[in-house]
Each structure stands twice: as C-alpha cells, then as structure tokens.
N, C-alpha and C positions, 0 to 999 in steps of 0.2 A: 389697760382699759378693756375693758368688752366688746368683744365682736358687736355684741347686739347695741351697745350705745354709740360704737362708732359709726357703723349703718347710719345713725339717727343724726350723727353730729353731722355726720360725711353729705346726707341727703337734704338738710333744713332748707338750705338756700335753694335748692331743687323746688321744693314742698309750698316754700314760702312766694316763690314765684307763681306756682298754683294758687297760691290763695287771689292772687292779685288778678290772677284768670278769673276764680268763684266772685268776687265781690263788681269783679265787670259786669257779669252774666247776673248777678242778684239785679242790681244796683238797675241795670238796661231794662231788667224784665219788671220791675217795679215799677219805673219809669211807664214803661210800655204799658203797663195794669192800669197807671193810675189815669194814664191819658184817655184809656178807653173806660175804664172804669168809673170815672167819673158822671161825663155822659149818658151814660147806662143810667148810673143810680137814677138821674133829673130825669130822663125819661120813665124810670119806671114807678117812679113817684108821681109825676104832672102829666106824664106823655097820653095820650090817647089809649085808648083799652086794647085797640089791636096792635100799639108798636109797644106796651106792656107785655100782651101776649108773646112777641116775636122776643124782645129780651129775658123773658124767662127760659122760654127755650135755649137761649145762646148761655145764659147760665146755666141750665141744666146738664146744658152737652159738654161744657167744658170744665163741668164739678163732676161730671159721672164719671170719664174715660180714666183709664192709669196714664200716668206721664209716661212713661217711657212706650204704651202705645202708640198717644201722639206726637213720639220723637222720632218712632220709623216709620209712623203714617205720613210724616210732612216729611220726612229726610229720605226716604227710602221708597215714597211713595208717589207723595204728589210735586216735589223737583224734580227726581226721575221721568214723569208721569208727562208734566210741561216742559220739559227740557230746561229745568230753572236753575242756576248755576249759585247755590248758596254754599257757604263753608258751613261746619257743623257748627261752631261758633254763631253764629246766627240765627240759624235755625234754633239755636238752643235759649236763646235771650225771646224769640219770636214765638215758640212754645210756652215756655212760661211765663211767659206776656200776658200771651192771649187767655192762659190756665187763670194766672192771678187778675184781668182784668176781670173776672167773673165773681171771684172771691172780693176785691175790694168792691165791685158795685154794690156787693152787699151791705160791706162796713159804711161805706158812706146814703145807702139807702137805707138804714139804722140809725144814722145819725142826722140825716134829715128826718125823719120823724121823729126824732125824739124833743128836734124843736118844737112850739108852740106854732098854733096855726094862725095863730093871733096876728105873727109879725106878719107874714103873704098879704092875711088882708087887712093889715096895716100901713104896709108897702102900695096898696093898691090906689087905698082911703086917698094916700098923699099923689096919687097921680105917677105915678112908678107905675113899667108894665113890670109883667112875669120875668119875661129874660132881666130887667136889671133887677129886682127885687130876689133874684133867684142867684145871679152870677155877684151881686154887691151886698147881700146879707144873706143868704139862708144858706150859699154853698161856704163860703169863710167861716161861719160857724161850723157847718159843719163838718169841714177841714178837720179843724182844733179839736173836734170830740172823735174823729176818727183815731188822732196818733196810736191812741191805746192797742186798737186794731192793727194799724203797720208793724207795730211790734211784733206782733203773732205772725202775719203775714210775711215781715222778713226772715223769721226764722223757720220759716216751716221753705220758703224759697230755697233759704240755704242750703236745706238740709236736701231739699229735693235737686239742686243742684249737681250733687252727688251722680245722680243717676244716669246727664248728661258723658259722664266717661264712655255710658256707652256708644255712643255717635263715635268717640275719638277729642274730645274737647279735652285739652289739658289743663284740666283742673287739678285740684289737692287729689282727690281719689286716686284721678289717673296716674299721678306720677307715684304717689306711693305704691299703688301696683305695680307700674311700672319697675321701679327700682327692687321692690319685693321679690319678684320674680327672677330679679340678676343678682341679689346678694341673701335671699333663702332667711331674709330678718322678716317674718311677716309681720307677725305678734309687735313687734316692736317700732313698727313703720305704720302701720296702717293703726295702733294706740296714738302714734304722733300726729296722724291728721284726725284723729279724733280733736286730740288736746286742739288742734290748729280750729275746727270748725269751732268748740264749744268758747274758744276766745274770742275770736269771731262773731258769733252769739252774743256773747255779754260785752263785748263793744259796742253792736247795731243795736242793739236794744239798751243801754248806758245813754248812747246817745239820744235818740227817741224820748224817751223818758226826760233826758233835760228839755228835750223840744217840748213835751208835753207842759212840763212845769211852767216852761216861758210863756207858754200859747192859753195857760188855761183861763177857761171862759169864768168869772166870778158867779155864782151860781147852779154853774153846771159840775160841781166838784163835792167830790166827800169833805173837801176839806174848808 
C-alpha cells in the first residue's frame, strides 16, 4: 500500500474527530447569528431611524473586518486586555457568531420585505399590535424564505472555519497539519480534509434544502 494512502487511512479517525469540532463551532456560530440576527433584521425594518442607523453600522463593521483579524482582536486582544479567561474554542464560535449575525440580518431583512405590507396592516385592521403581528406572521414567514440564505451562509461558515486553526482549535485543518508536518504526506492529507469539508457541504446544505421543500410557503415559490 502506499505511504501516502496510509498516512490517510492511519489519520481519518484523527481528521474525522475534527470534523465534529468544525460542525460544533459552525452549528454554535449560526446559532449565535441567527439569535442576534434575527433582531437586527425587525429593527432595521420597523425600528426607529436612529436604532436603524446604529444597526447598520454594527453590520457594516462586522461585513468589513477579515476574520482572522477579528480572531486576534478578541483572542489576543481584548481577553487579554480584560483579563477574560476564554478557550479559543469560544472565542471562535463568538467570532463567527457575531461575523454571521450580521450576514443573516440581512437574509432575513430580505425576506421581510419581500413580504406584502398588506398583512402588517392587516394584522393591525384586526386589532393585533406590531410585536405579535411581527413575531406570529411576518417573522415565520419570513423564516421559511430565508432557508435558501442559510445554505450560503452555512457554507461559507464552514469554510471560514478553517481559519479558526489559527487560534489553536482542533479542527479538520488543524489536525491535518498537524499530522502533515509528522509524516511529510501533505498533498495527501490536507486533499483529505478537503474531501472531509466538501461532504460536509453537501450534507448541511442536502439538508436545508429538504427543510426548504417542507417549509415552503405556497405562492412564495418557482414552483
């Protein structure tokens, strides 16, 4: 057998435990997106002009910076800075939390307007205020028309995931370097976490996609 496929057989179980690091830290930081993300959107849809103002800012700053900026700005900088006692594991889901709740307030501030304005003050007509006319029909819908967006957004996560090795998080990258470096197979280690991400990929998004099909709004479809 080949040096260079045993490397690969030798280290899977290694590689494949990283995966299960990358899908914690995806899985957290989306989580983390959609919690603040959400919010976002309703405010910068309905909220006042000046706390519109202040959320585009907070989207601005955290669509402009590179990630791994703000991996040593918060790990390296401001724990350091307040004596804050995080693992880089943390800090790396809290990063791209904070990165992706900016990116999803967009998808779901896109899919609140792509509703009709009809239902708001239709919801109004029947004596419904804003908050349940907003949180019991306008954000469920527009849930269901974002999935298309999560898809993008989980894979672009994942991929940025990656980058998190450099804090120290043992993910797929890390370890395949990791073992790179002690058995001289790069090409053939660091192909394997390729294959490992891109299945990955068309898992998170396989999935999504049946979510989509189950969630779709009748009218709101090509089909």
């Amino acid at each position: 057998m080949p040096e260079s496929l045993t490397a690969v057989i030798d280290a899977l179980p290694y590689l494949l435990q990283g995966a299960m690091v990358t899908l914690v830290v995806v899985v957290g930081a989306m989580a983390l997106g959609f919690a603040l993300g959400a919010p976002l959107a309703v405010g910068q849809v309905y909220g006042h002009a000046v706390l519109r103002r202040f959320i585009a800012i907070y989207v601005w700053f955290f669509r402009g910076i590179p990630l791994l900026v703000f991996l040593f700005l918060f790990y390296f900088g401001l724990c350091t800075a307040f004596d804050i006692n995080l693992s880089a594991f943390t800090v790396a889901i809290i990063v791209l939390g904070l990165i992706s709740s900016a990116y999803q307030s967009q998808i779901f501030r896109g899919a609140i307007l792509s509703l009709p304005e009809g239902q708001l003050k239709a919801a109004r007509a029947l004596g419904m205020s804003d908050f349940k006319a907003i949180s019991f029909i306008i954000f469920p819908q527009a849930l269901r028309l974002s999935i298309p967006g999560w898809s993008n957004e989980y894979s672009i996560l994942l991929k940025d995931s990656a980058v998190t090795y450099a804090l120290g998080v043992a993910e797929i990258m890390a370890r395949a370097h990791f073992v790179a470096t002690r058995t001289y197979q790069h090409l053939p280690l660091y192909f394997a976490a390729g294959v490992i991400f891109l299945v990955l990929t068309w898992l998170g998004t396989k999935a999504l996609r049946l979510l989509e099909e189950r969630a779709r709004i009748p009218g709101y479809s090509p089909h």
